[in-house]
DRENDO-1510 file (C-alpha; in Angstrom, 1 decimal, always signed):
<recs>
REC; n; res; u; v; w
REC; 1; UNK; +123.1; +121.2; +104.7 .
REC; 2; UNK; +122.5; +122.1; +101.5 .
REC; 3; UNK; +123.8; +125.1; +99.7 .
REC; 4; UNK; +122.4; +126.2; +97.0 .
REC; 5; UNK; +118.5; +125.9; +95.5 .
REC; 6; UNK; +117.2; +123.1; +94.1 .
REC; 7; UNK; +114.8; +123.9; +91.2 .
REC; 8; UNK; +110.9; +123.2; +91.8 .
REC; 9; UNK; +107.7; +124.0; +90.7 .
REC; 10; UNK; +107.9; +121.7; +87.4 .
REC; 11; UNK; +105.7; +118.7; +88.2 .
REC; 12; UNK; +101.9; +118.9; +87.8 .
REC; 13; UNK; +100.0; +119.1; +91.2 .
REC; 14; UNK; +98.2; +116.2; +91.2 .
REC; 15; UNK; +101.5; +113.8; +90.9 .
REC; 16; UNK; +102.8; +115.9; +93.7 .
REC; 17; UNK; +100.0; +114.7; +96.2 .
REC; 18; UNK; +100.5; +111.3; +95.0 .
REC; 19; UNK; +104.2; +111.0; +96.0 .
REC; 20; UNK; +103.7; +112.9; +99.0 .
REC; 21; UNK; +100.9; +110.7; +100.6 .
REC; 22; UNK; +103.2; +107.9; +99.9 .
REC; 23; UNK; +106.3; +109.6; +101.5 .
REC; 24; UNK; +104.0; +110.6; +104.2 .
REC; 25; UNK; +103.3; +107.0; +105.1 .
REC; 26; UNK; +106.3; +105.5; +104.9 .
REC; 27; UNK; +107.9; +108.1; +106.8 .
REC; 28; UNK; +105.9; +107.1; +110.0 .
REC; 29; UNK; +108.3; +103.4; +109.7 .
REC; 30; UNK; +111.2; +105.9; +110.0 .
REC; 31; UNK; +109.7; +108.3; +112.7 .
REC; 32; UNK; +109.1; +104.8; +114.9 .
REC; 33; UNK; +112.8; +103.7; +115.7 .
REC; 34; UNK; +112.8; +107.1; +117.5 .
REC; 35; UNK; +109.1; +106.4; +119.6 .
REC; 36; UNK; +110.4; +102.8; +119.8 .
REC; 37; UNK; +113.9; +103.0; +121.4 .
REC; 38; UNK; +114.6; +106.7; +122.1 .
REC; 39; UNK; +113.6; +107.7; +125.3 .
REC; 40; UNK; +110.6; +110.0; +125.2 .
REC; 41; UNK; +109.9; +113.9; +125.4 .
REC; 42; UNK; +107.2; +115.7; +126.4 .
REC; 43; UNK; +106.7; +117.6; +123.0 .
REC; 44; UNK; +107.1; +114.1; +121.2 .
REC; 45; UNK; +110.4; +115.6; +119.8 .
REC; 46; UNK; +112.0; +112.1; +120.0 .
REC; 47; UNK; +109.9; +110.8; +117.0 .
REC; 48; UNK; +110.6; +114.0; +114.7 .
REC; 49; UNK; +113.5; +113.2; +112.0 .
REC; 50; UNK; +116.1; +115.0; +110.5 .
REC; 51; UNK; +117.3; +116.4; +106.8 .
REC; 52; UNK; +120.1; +114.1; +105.2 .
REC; 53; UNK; +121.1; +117.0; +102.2 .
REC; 54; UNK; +123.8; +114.1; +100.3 .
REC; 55; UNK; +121.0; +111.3; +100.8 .
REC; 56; UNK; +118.2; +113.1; +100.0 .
REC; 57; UNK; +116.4; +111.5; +103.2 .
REC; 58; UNK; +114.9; +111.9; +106.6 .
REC; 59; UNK; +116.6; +111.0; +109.2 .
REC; 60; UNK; +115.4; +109.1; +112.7 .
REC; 61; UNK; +117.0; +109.7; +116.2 .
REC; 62; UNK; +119.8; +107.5; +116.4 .
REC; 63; UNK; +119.3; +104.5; +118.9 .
REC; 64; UNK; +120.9; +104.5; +122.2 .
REC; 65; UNK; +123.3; +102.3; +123.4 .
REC; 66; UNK; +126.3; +100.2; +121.6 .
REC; 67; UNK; +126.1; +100.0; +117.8 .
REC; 68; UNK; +123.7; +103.2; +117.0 .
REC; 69; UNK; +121.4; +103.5; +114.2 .
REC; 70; UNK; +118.8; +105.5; +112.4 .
REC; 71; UNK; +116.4; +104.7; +109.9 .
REC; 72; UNK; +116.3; +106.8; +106.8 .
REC; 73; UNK; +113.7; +107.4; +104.0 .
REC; 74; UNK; +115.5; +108.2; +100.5 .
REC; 75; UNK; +112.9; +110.2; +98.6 .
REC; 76; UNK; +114.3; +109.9; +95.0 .
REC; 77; UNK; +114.9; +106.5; +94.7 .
REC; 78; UNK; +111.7; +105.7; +97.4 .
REC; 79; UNK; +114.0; +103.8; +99.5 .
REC; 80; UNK; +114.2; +102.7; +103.4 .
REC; 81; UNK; +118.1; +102.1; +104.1 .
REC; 82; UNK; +119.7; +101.8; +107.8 .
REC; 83; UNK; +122.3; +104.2; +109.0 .
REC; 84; UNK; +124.9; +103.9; +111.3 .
REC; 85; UNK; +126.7; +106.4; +113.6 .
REC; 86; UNK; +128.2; +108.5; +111.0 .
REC; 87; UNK; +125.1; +108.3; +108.7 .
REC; 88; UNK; +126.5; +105.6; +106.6 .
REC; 89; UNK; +124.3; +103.4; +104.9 .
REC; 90; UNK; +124.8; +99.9; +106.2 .
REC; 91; UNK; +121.4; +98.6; +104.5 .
REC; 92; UNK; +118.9; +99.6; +102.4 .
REC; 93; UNK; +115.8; +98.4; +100.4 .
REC; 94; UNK; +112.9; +99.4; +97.6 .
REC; 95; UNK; +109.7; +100.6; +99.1 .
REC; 96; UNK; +108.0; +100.2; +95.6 .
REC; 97; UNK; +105.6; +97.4; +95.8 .
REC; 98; UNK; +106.3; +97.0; +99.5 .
REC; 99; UNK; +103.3; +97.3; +102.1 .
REC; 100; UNK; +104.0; +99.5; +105.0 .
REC; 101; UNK; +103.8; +96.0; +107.6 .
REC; 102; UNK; +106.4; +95.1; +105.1 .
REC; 103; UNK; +108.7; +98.4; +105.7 .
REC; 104; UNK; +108.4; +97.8; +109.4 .
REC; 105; UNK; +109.2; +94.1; +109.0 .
REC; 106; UNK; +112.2; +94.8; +106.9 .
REC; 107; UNK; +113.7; +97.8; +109.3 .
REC; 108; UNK; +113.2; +95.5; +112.6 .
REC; 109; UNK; +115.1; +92.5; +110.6 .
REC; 110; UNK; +117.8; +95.1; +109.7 .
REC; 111; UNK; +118.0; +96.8; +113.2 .
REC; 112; UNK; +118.5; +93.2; +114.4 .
REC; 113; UNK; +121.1; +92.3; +112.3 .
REC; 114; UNK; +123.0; +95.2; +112.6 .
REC; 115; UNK; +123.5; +94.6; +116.3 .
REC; 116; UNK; +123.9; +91.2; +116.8 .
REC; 117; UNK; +120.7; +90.6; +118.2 .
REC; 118; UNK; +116.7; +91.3; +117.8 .
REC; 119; UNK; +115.4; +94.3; +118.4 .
REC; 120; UNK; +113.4; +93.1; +121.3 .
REC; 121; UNK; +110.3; +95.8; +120.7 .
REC; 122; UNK; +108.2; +96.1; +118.2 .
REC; 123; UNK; +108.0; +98.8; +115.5 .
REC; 124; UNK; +104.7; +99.6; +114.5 .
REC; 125; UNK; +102.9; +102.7; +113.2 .
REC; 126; UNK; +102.2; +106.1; +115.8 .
REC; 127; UNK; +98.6; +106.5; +116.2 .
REC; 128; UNK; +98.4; +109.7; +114.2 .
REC; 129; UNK; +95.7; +110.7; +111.8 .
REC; 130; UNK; +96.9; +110.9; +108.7 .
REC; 131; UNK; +95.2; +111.7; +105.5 .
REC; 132; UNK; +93.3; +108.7; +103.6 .
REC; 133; UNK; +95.5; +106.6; +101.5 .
REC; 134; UNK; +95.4; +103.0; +100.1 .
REC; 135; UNK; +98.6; +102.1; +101.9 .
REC; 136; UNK; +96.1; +102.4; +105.0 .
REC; 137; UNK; +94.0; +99.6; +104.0 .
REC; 138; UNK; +97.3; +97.5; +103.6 .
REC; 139; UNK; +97.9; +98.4; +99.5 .
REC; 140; UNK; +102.0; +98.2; +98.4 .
REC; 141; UNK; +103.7; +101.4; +97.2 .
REC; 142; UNK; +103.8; +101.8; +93.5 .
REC; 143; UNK; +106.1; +104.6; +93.2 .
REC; 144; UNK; +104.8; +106.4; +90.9 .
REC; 145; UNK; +105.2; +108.7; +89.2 .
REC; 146; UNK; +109.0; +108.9; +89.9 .
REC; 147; UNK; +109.3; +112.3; +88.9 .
REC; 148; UNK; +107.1; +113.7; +91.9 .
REC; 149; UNK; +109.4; +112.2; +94.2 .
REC; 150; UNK; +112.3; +114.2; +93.3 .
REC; 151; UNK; +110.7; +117.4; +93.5 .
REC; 152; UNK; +109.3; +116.7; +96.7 .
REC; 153; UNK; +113.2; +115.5; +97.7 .
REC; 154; UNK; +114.0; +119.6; +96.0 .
REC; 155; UNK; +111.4; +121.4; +98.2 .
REC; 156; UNK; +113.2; +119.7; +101.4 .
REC; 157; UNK; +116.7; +120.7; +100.5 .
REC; 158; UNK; +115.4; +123.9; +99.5 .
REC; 159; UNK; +113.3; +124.5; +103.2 .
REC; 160; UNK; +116.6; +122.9; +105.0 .
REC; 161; UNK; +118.6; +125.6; +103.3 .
REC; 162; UNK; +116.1; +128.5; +103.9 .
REC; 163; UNK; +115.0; +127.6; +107.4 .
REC; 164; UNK; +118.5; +127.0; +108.5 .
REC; 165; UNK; +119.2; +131.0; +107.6 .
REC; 166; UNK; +116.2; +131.7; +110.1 .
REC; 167; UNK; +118.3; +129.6; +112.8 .
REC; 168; UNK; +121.4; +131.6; +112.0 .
REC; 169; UNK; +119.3; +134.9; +112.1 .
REC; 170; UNK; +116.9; +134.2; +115.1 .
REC; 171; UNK; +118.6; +133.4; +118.7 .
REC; 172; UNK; +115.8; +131.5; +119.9 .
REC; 173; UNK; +115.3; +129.0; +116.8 .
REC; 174; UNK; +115.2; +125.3; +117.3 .
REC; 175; UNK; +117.2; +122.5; +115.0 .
REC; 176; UNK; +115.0; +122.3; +111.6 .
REC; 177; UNK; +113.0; +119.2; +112.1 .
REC; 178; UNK; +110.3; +117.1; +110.1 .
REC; 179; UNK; +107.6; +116.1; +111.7 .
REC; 180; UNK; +106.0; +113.0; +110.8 .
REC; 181; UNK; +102.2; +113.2; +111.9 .
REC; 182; UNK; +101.8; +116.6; +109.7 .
REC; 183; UNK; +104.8; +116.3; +107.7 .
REC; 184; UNK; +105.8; +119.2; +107.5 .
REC; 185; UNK; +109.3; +120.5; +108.3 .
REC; 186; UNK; +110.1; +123.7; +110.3 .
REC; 187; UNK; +111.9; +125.3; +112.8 .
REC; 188; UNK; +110.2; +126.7; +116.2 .
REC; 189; UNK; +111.8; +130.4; +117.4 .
REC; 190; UNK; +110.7; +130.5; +121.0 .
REC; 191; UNK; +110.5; +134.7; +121.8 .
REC; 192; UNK; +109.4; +134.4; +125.9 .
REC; 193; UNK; +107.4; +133.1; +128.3 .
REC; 194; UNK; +106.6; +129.2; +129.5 .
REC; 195; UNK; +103.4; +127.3; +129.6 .
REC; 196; UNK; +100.3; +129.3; +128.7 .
REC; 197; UNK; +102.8; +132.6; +128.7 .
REC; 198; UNK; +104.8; +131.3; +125.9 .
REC; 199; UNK; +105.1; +133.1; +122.3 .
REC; 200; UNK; +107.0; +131.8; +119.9 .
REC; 201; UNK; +107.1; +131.7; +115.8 .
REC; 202; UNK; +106.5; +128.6; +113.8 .
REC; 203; UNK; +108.6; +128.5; +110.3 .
REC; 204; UNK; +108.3; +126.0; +107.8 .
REC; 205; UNK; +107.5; +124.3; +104.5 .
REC; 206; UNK; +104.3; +121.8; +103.9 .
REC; 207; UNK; +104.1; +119.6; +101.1 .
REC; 208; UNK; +100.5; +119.5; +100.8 .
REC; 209; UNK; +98.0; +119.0; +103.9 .
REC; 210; UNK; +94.2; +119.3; +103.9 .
REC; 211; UNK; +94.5; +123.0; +103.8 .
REC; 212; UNK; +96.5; +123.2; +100.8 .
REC; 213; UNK; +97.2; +120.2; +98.1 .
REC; 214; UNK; +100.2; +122.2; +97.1 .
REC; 215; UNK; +103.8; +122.6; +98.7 .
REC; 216; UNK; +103.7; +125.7; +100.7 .
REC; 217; UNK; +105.8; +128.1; +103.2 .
REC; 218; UNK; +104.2; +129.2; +106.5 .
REC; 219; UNK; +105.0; +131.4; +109.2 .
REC; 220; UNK; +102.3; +131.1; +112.2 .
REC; 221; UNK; +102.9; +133.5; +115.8 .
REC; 222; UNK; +101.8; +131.9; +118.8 .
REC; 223; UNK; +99.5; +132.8; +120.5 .
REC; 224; UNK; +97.3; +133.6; +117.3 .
REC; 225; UNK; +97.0; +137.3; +116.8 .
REC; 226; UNK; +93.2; +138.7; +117.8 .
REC; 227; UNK; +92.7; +141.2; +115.4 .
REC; 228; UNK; +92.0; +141.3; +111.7 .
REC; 229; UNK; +94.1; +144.4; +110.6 .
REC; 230; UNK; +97.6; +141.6; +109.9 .
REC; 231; UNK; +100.5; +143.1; +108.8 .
REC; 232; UNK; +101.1; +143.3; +104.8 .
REC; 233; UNK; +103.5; +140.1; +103.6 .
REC; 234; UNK; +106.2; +140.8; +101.0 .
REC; 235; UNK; +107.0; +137.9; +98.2 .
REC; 236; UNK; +103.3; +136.9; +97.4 .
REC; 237; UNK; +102.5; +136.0; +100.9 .
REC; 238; UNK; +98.7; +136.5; +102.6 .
REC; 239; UNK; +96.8; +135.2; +105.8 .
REC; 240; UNK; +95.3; +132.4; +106.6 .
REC; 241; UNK; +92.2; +132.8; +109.3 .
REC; 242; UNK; +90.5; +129.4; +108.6 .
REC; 243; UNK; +91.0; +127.2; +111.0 .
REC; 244; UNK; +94.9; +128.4; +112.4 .
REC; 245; UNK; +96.4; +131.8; +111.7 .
REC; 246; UNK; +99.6; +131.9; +109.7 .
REC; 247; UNK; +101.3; +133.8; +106.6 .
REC; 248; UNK; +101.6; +131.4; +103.9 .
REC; 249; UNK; +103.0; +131.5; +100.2 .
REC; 250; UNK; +101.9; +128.3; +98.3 .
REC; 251; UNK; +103.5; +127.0; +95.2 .
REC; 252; UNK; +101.0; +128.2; +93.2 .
REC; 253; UNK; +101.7; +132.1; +93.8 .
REC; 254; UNK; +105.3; +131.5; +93.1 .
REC; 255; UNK; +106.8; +133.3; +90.7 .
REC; 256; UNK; +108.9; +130.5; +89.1 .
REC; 257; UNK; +109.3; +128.8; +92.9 .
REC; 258; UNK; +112.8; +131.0; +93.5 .
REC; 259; UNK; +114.6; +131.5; +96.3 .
REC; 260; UNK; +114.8; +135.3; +96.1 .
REC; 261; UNK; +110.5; +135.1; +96.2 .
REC; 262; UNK; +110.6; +132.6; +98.9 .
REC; 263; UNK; +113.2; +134.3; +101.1 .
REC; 264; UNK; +111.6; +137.6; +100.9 .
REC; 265; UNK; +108.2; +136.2; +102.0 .
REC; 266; UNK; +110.0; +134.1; +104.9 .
REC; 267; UNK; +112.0; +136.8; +105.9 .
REC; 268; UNK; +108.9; +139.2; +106.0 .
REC; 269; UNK; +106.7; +136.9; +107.7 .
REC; 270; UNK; +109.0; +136.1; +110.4 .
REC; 271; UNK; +109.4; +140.0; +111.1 .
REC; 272; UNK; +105.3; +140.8; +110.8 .
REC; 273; UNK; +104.8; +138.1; +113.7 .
REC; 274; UNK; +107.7; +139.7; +115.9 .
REC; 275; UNK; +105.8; +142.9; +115.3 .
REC; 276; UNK; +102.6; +141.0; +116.7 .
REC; 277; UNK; +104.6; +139.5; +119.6 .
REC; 278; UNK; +106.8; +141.2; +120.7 .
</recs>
């Protein structure tokens, strides 16, 4: 986990959204060696991935059976490597001017060697919609510009550190996970309930979506609140209504991106949505 925060905020926007729709696609090669050989959960868990702080890199469920593995996605250096066990990089490779067919080609040739043997299923692409990119219609990565890619690797560390002091604070928060159809990273504080009873408290960090082209913090309550007088947000934060309710702090209403700004709007976001659930 990392410890301390990583300083963001200082790349222009639109290289940001460039380097995050490439991460975003070659994280679905990563997110498949968990849909592929992990066995599979009803809330699709098995293809989220994990936070690597020393590599800098999401992280796939490791593969069952003798000789585990996980796929990893190095943002800095744009890089798919293979893992073993102990998170030890056994192999690794460029991404830049790779398709993604290539990245999937290259990870099952890896898997195989690693174990002795082919993989004996194919890895291919979840049928998520994701936003329109070239690498859709087949184009390699040019990774570029580099820059972008190491801020985006910043506002991970940065949500692994802050979300993880959520998970300390709230009893009912799950592991910090990334999700690869939204790409987004959060954790999920479940408050009561099951089924269509349940409440629980989404918190995370998006790198840019369709809502917002900029990295941003949310906190969303569950089941959305019906009323329009929403609690005040500390740290810069405000409502969204359009679409999905949730407090959210973007980027741009960052007072120099810190960690005292973004933990006083997390923290006050997470307690506004216990005062609408509980």
């Amino acid at each position: 986990m990392a410890s301390e925060w990583k300083p963001v905020g200082q790349t222009a926007l639109s290289e940001l959204v460039e380097a995050r729709l490439q991460l975003h696609y070659a994280a679905q090669t990563v997110s498949s060696v968990g849909f592929i050989f992990v066995p599979p959960e009803p809330d699709w868990s098995h293809t989220a991935v994990g936070w690597n702080a020393d590599l800098e890199a999401l992280l796939s469920k490791a593969t069952p059976g003798e000789k585990p593995c996980r796929a990893a996605l190095i943002f800095s250096s744009f890089e798919i490597a293979l893992l073993d066990a102990d998170e030890q990089v056994l192999l690794k490779a460029v991404l830049e001017g790779r398709t993604v067919n290539d990245i999937y080609a290259w990870l099952a040739k890896a898997i195989g060697t690693y174990r002795g043997k082919p993989p004996g299923k194919e890895l291919f692409r979840l049928e998520h919609e994701l936003p329109r990119y070239k690498a859709r219609e087949g184009e390699p990565f040019p990774f570029e510009p580099k820059e972008a890619f190491a801020e985006l690797a910043h506002w991970f560390a940065n949500a692994s550190l802050l979300l993880n002091e959520i998970k300390a604070a709230e009893p009912g928060a799950s592991d910090i996970v990334a999700w690869p159809h939204h790409f987004d990273t959060a954790t999920l504080i479940t408050l009561s309930g099951e089924g269509k009873s349940l409440r629980t408290i989404g918190a995370g960090l998006s790198p840019g979506d369709g809502s917002y082209h900029e990295p941003y913090w949310y906190v969303s309550p569950w089941p959305a609140p019906e009323r329009s007088d929403l609690p005040e947000l500390k740290g810069g934060g405000s409502w969204h209504t359009a679409g999905f309710t949730s407090a959210v702090l973007p980027d741009s209403r960052m007072d120099g991106a810190t960690a005292a700004q973004s933990r006083e709007f997390l923290q006050s976001a997470v307690a506004a949505c216990h005062g609408l659930l509980d």
